[in-house]
DSSP file (Angstrom, degrees, kcal/mol; ACC not computed):
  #  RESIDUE AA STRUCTURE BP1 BP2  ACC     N-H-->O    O-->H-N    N-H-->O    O-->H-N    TCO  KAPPA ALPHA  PHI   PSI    X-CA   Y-CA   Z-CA
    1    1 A X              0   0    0      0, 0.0     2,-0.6     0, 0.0    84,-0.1   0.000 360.0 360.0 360.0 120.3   43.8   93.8 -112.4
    2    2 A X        +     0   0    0      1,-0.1     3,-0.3    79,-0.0     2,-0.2  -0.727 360.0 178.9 -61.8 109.4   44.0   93.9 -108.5
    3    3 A X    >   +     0   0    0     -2,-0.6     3,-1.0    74,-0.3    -1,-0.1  -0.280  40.2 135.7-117.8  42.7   46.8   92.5 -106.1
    4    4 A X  G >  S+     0   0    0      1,-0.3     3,-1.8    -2,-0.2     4,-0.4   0.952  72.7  59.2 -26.2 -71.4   44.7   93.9 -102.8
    5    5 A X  G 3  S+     0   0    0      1,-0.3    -1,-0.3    -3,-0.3    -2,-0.1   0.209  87.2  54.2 -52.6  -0.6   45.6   90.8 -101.7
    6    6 A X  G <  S+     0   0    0     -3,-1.0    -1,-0.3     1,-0.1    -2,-0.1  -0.039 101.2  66.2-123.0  20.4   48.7   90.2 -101.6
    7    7 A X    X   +     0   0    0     -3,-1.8     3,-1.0     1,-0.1    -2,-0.2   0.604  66.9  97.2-108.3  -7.5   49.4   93.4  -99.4
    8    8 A X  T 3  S+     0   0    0      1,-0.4     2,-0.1    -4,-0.4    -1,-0.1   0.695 105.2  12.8 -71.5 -13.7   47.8   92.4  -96.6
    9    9 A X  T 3> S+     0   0    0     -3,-0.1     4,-0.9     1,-0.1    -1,-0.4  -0.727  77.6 176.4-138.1 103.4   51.0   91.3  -95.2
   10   10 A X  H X>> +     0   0    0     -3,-1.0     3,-2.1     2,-0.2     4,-1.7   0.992  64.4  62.3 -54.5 -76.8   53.4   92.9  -97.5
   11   11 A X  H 3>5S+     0   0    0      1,-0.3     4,-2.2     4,-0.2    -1,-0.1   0.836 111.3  35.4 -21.2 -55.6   56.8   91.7  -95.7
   12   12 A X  H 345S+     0   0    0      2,-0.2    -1,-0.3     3,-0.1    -2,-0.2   0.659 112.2  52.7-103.4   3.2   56.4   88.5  -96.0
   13   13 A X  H <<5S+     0   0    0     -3,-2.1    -2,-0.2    -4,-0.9    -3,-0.1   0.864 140.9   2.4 -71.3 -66.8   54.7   88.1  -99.4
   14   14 A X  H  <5S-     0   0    0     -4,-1.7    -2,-0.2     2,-0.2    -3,-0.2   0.377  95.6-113.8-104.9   6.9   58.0   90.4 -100.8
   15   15 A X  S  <<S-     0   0    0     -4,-2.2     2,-0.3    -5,-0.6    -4,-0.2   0.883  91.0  -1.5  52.0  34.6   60.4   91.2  -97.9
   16   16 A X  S    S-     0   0    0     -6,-0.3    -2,-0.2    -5,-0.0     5,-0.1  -0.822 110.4 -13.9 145.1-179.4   59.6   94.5  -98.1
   17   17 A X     >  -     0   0    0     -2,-0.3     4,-2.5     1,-0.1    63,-0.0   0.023  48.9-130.5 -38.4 131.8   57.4   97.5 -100.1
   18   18 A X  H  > S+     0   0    0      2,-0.2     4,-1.7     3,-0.1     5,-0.2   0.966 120.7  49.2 -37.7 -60.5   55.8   96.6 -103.7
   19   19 A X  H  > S+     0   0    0      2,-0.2     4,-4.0     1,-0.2    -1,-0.1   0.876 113.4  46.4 -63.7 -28.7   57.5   99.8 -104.7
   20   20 A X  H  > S+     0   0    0      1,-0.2     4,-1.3     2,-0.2    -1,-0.2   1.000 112.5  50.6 -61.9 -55.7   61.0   98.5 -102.9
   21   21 A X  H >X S+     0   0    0     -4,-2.5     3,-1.3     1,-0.3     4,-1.0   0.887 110.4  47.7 -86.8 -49.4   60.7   95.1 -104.5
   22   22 A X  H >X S+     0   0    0     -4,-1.7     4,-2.8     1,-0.3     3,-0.8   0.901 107.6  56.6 -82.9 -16.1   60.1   96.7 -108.3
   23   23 A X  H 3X S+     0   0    0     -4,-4.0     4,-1.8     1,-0.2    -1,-0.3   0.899 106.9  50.8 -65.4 -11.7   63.1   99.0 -107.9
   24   24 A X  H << S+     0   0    0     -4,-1.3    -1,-0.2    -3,-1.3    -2,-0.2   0.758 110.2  44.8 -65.7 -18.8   65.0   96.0 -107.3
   25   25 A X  H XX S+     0   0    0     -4,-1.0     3,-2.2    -3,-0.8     4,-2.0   0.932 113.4  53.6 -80.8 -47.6   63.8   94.5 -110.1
   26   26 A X  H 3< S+     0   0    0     -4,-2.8    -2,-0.2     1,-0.3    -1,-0.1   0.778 114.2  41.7  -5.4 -58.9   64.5   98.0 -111.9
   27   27 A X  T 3< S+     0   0    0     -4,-1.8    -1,-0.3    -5,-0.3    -2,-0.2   0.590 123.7  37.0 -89.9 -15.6   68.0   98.1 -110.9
   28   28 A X  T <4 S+     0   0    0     -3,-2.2    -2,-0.2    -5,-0.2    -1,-0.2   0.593  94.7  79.0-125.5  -8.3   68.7   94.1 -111.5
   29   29 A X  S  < S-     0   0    0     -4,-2.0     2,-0.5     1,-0.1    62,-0.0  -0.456  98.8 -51.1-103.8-179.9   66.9   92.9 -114.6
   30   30 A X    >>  -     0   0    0      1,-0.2     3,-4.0    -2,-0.1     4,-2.4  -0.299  46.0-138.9 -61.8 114.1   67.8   93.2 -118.1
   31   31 A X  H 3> S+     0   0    0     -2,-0.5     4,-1.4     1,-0.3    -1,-0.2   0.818  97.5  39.3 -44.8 -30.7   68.5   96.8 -118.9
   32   32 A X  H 3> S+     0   0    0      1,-0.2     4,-0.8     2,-0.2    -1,-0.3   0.853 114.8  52.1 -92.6 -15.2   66.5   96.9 -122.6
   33   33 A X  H <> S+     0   0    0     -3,-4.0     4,-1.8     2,-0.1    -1,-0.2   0.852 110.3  46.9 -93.7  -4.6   63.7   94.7 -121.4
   34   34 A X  H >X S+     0   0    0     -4,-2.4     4,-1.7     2,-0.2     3,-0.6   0.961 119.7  52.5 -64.2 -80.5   63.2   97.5 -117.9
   35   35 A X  H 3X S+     0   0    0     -4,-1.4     4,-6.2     1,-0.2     5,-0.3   0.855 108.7  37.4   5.0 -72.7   63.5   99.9 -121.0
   36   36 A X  H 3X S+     0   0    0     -4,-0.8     4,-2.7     1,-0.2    -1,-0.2   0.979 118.5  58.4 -61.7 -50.7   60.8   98.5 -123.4
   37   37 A X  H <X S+     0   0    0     -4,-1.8     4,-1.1    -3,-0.6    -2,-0.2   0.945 110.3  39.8 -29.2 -84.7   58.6   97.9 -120.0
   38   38 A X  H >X S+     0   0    0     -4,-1.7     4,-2.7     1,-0.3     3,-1.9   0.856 108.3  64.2 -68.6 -31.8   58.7  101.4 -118.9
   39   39 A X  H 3X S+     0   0    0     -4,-6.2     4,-6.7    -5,-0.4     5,-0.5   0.958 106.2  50.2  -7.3 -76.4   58.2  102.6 -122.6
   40   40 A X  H 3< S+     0   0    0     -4,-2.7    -1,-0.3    -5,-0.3    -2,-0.2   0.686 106.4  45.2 -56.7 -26.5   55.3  101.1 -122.3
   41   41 A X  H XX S+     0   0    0     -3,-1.9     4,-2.5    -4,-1.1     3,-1.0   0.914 111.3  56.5 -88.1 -26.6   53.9  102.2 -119.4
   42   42 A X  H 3X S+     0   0    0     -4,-2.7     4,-2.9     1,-0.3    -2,-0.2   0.889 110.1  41.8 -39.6 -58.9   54.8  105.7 -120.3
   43   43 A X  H 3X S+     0   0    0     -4,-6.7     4,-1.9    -5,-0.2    -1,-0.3   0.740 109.4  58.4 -62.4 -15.5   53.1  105.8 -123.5
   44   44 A X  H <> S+     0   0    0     -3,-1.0     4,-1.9    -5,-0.5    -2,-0.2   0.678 112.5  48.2-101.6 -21.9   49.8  103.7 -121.8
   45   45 A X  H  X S+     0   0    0     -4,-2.5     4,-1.7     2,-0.2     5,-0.2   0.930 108.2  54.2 -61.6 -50.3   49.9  107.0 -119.3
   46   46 A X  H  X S+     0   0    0     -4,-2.9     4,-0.7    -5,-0.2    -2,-0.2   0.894 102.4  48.1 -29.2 -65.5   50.1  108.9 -122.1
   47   47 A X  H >X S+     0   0    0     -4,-1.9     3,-5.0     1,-0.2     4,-2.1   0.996 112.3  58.3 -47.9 -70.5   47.1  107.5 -123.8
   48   48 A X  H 3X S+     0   0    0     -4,-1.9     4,-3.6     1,-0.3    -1,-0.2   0.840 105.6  47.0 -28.9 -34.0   45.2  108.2 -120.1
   49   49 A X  H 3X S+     0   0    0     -4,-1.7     4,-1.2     2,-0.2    -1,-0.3   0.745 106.9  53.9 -89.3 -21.2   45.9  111.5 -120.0
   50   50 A X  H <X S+     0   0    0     -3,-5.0     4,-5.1    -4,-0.7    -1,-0.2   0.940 114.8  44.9 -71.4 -44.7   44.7  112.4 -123.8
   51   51 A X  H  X S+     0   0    0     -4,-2.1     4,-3.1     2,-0.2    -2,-0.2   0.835 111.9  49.6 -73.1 -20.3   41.3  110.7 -123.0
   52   52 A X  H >X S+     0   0    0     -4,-3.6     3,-2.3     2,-0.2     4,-1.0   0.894 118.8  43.5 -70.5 -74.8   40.8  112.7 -119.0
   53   53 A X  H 3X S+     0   0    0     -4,-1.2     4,-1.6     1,-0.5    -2,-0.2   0.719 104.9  65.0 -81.0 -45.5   41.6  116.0 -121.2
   54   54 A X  H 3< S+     0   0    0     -4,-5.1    -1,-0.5     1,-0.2     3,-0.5   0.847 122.1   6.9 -21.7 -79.7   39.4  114.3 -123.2
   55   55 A X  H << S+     0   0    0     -4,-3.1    -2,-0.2    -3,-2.3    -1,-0.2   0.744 135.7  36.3 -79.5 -29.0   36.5  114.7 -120.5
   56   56 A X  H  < S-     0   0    0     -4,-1.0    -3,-0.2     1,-0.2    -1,-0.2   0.030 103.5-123.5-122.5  37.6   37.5  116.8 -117.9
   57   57 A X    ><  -     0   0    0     -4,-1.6     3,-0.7    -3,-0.5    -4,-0.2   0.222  44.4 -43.8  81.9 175.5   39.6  119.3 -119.8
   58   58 A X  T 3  S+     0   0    0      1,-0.3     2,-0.3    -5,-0.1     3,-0.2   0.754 113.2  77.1 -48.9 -41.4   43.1  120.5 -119.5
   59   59 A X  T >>  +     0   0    0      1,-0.2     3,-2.3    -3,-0.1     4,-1.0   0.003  53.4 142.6 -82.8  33.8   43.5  120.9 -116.2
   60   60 A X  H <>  +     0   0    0     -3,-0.7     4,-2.2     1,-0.4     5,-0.3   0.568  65.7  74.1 -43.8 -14.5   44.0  116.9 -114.9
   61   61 A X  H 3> S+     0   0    0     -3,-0.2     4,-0.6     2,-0.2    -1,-0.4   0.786  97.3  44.8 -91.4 -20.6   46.3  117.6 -112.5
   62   62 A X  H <> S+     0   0    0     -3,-2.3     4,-3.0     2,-0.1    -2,-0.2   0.889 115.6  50.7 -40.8 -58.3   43.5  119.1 -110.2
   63   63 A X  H  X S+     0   0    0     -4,-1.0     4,-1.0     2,-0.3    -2,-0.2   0.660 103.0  53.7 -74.1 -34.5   41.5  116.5 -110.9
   64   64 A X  H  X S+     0   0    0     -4,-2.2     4,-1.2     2,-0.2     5,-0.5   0.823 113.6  43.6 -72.2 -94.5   43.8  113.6 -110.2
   65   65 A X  H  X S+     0   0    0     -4,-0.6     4,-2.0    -5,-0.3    -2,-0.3   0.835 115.4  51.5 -42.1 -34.2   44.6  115.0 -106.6
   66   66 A X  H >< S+     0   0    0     -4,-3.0     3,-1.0     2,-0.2    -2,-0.2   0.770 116.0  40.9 -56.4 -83.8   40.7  115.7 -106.1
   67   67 A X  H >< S+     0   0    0     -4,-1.0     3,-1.8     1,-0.4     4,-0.4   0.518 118.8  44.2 162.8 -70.0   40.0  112.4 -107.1
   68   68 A X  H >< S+     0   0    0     -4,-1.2     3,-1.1     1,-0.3     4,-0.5   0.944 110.7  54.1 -77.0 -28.5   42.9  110.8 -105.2
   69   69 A X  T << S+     0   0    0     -4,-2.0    -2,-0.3    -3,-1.0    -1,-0.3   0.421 109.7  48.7 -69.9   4.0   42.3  112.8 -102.1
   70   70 A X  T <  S+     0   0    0     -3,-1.8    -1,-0.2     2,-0.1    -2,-0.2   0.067 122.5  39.2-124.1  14.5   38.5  111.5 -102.1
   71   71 A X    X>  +     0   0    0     -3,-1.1     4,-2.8    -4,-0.4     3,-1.8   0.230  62.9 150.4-136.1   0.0   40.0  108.2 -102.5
   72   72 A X  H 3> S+     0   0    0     -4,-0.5     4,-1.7     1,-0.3     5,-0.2   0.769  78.9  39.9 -33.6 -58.0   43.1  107.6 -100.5
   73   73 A X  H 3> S+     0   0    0      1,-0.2     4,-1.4     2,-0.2    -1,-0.3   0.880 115.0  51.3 -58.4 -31.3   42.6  103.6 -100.0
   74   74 A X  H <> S+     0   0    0     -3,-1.8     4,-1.1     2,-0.2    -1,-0.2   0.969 107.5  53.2 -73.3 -41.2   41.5  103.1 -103.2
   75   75 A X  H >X S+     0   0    0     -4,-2.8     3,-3.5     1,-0.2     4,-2.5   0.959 109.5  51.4 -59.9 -85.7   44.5  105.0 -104.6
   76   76 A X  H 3X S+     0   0    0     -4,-1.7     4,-2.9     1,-0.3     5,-0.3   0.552 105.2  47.7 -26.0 -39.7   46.9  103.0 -102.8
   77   77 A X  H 3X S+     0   0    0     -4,-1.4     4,-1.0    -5,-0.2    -1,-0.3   0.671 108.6  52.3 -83.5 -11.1   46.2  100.2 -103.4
   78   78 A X  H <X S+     0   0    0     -3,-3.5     4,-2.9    -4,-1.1     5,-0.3   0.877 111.5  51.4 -61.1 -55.5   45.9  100.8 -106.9
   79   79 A X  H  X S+     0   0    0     -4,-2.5     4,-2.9     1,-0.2     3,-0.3   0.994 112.8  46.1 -47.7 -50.7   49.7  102.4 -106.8
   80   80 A X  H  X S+     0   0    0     -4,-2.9     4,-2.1    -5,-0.2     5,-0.3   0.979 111.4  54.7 -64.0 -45.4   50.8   99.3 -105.1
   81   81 A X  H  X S+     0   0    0     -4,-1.0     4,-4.1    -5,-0.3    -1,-0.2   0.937 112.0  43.6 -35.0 -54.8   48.7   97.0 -107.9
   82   82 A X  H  X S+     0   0    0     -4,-2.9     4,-2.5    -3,-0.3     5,-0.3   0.922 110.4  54.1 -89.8 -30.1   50.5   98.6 -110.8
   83   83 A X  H  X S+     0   0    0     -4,-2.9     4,-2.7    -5,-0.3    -1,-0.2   0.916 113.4  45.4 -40.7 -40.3   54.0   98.5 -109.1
   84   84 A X  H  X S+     0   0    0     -4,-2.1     4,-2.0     1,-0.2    -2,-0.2   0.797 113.3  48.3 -89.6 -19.8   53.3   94.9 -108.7
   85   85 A X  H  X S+     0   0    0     -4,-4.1     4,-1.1    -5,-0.3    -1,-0.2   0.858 112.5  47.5 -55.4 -41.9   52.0   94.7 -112.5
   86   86 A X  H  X S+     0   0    0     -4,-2.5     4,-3.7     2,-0.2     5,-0.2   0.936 116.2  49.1 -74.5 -49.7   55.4   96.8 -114.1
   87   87 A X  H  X S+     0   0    0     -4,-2.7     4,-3.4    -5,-0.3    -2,-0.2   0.906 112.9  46.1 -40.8 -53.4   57.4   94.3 -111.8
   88   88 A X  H  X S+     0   0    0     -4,-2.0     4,-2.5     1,-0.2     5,-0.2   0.731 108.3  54.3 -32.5 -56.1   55.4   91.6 -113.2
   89   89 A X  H  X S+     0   0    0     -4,-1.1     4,-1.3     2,-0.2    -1,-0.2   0.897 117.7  34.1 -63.7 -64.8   55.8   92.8 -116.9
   90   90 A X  H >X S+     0   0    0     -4,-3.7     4,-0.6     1,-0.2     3,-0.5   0.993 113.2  55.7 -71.2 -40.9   59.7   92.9 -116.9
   91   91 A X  H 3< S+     0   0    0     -4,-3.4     3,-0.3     1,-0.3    -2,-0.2   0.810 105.6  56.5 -70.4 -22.7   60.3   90.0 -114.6
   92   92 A X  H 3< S+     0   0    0     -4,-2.5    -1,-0.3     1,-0.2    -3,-0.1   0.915 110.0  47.8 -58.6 -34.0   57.8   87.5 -117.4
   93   93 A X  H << S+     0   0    0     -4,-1.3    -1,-0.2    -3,-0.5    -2,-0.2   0.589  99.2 101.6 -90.3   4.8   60.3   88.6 -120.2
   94   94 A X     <        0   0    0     -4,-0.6   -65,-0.0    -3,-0.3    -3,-0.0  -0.319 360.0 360.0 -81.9 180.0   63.6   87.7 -117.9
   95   95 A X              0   0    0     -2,-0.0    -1,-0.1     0, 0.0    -4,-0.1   0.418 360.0 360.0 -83.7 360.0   65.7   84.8 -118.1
């Protein structure tokens, strides 16, 4: 999923950075469900990283900075996407 849109004026959608706004959430929400959250993305990285060695070999860590350095906009806004997704993710399971 994409949230392009909702960067286009960052400040006043979040008063600041996607990445500002989920450490607040980080730092302020319930400590086991931030836990379970990052679990989860940690292991769903995981998974990414068996299926590139899968196809492009061991070495991924070339291949991610080639990749993002032939891509810079696209990569950002992706980073910012999945900040606002993890945010997303804990802040559904809060009170």
């Amino acid at each position: 999923m994409s949230y392009a849109a909702l960067f286009e004026d960052e400040d006043d959608i979040f008063g600041g950075s996607p990445r500002s706004k989920l450490m607040d959430v980080i730092f302020n929400a319930n400590n086991d469900i931030v836990r379970q959250e990052l679990e989860n993305f940690i292991e769903r990285v995981a998974v990414m990283e068996l299926i590139l060695e899968e196809q492009i070999g061991e070495n991924i860590d070339r291949a991610i900075d080639n990749h993002k350095n032939a891509h810079l906009d696209e990569a950002g806004i992706k980073t910012k996407s999945l900040y606002v997704e993890l945010m997303g993710a804990i802040l559904s399971q809060s009170e």
